[in-house]
C-alpha positions as CSV (number, residue, x, y, z in Angstrom):
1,X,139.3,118.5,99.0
2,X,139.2,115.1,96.9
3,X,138.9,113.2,100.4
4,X,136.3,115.7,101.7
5,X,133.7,114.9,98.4
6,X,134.9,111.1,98.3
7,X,133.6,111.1,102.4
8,X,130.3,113.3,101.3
9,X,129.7,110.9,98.1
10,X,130.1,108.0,100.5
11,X,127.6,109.2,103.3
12,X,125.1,110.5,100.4
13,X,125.5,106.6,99.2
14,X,124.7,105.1,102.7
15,X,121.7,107.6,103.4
16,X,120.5,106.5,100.1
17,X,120.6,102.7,100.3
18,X,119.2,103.1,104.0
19,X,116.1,104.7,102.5
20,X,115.9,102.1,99.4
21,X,116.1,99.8,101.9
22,X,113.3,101.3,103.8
23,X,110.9,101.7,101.6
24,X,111.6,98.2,100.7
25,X,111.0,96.6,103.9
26,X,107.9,98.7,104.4
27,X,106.1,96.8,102.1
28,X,106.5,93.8,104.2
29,X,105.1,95.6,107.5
30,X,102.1,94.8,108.6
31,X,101.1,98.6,107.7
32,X,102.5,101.8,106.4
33,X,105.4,103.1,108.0
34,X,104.8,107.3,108.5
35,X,104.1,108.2,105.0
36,X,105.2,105.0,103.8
37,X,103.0,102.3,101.9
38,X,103.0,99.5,103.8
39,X,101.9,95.6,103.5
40,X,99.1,94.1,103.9
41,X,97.5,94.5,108.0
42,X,98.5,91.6,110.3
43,X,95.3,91.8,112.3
44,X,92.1,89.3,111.4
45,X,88.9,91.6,111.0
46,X,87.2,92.9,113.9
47,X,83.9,91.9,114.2
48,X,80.8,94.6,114.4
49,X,80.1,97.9,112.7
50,X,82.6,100.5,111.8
51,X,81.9,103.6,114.9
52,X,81.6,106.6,113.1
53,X,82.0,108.4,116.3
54,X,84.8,106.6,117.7
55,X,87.1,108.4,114.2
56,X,85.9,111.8,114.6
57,X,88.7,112.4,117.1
58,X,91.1,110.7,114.6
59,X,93.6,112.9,112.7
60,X,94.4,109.7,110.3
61,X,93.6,106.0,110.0
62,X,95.4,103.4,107.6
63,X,93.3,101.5,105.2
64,X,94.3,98.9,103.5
65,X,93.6,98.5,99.3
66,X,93.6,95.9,96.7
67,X,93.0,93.0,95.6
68,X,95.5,90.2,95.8
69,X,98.8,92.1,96.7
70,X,97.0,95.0,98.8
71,X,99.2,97.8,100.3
72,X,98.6,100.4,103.1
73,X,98.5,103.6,103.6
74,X,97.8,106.4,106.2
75,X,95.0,108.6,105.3
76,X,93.2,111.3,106.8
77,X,89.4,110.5,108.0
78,X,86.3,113.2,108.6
79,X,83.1,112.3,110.2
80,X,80.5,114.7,108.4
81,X,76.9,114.2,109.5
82,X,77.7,110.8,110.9
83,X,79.2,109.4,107.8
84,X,82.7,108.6,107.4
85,X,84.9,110.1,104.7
86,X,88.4,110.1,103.4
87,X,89.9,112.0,101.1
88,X,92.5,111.5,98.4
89,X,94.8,114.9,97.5
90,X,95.8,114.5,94.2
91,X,93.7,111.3,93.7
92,X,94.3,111.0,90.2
93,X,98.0,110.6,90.1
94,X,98.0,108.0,93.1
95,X,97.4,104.4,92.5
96,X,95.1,103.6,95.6
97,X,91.8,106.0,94.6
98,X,91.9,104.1,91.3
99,X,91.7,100.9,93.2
100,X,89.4,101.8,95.6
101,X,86.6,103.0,93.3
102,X,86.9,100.0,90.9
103,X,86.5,97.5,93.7
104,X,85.0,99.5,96.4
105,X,86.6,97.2,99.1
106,X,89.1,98.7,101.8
107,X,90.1,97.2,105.0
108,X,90.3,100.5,108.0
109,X,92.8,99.8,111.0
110,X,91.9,102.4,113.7
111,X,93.2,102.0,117.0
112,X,94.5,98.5,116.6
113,X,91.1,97.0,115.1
114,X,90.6,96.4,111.1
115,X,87.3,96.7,109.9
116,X,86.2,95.7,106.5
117,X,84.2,98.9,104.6
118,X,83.3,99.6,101.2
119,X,84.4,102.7,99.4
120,X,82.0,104.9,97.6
121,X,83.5,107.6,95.5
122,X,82.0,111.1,95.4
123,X,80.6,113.0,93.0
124,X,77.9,115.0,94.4
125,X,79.2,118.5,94.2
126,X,77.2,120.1,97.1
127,X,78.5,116.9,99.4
128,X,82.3,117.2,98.1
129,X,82.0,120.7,99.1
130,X,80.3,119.9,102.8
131,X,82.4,117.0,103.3
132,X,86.2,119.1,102.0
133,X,84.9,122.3,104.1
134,X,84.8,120.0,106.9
135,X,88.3,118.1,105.9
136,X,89.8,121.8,105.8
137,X,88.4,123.3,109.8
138,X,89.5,119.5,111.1
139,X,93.2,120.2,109.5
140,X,93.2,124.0,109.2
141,X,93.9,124.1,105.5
142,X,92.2,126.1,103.2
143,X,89.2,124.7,101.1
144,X,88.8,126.7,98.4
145,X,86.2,124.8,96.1
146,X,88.2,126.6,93.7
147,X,91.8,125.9,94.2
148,X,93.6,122.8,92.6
149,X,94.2,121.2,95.7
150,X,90.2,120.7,96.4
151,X,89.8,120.2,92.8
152,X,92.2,117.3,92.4
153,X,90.9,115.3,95.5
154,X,89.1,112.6,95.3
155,X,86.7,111.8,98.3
156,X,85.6,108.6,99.3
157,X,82.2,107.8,101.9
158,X,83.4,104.8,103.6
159,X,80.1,102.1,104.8
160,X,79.5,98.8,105.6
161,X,81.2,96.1,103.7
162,X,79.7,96.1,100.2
163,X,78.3,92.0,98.8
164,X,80.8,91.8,96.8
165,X,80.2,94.5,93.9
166,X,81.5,98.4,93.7
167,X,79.4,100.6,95.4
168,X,77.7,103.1,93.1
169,X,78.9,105.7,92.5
170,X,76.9,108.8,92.3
């Protein structure tokens, strides 16, 4: 019995330090890994527009946010009357919607090219609801304007790369 809990203690210690580890290393990958922050992307900036068209048949992209020590992440993406979107679940308790709507610049790998954008947060309520009605028949989760979960995220219109100040945000 003692041997039996000194091998499960063991193997719980080894599963443990592999996923430390992990997550460690992740932030050194040129992108996140899965669900995984990752570093900062590899890739120079691709030159030319942003195709809005070209991410409606996306399920997620990875953008890339911050200012001198950036870190990725995999996010889903909605095209809603041409315009690009992404939303944030739970945007107040992560630390990369705070980032994006103070400096409003993001760097978008999708398919293999990055593509500098600025981030414009949301605010409009008759666009939030639009935009998350179309998040939830893309993903086929509920949207309830109502429920917590639409309620706590924040949603971002991605655009062309700003001149260097936040975009507005109305």
């Amino acid at each position: 019995m003692a041997r039996a809990l000194r091998v499960s203690a063991i193997v719980v210690g080894v599963l443990f330090g592999i996923g430390i580890l992990t997550i460690f290393a992740a932030r050194f990958h040129s992108g996140p890994i899965g669900p995984l922050p990752g570093g900062p992307f590899a890739e120079a900036t691709s030159q030319g527009p942003l195709d809005a068209g070209s991410l409606a048949g996306l399920d997620t992209v990875e953008i890339e946010v911050g200012v001198g020590d950036p870190r990725t992440r995999t996010t889903w993406v909605v095209v809603h009357e041409g315009r690009i979107y992404v939303p944030a679940g739970a945007g107040e308790s992560k630390l990369w919607p705070a980032q994006a709507e103070k400096d409003g610049r993001l760097r978008l790998r999708a398919d293999g090219a990055v593509h500098e954008v600025s981030a414009r947060r949301i605010f409009d309520e008759a666009t939030r609801r639009a935009v998350l009605e179309a998040v939830g028949r893309k993903y086929e989760i509920e949207a309830d304007p109502e429920s917590d979960l639409v309620k706590g995220t924040w949603l971002f219109e991605l655009g062309a790369p700003s001149t260097g100040n936040p975009p507005d945000a109305s």
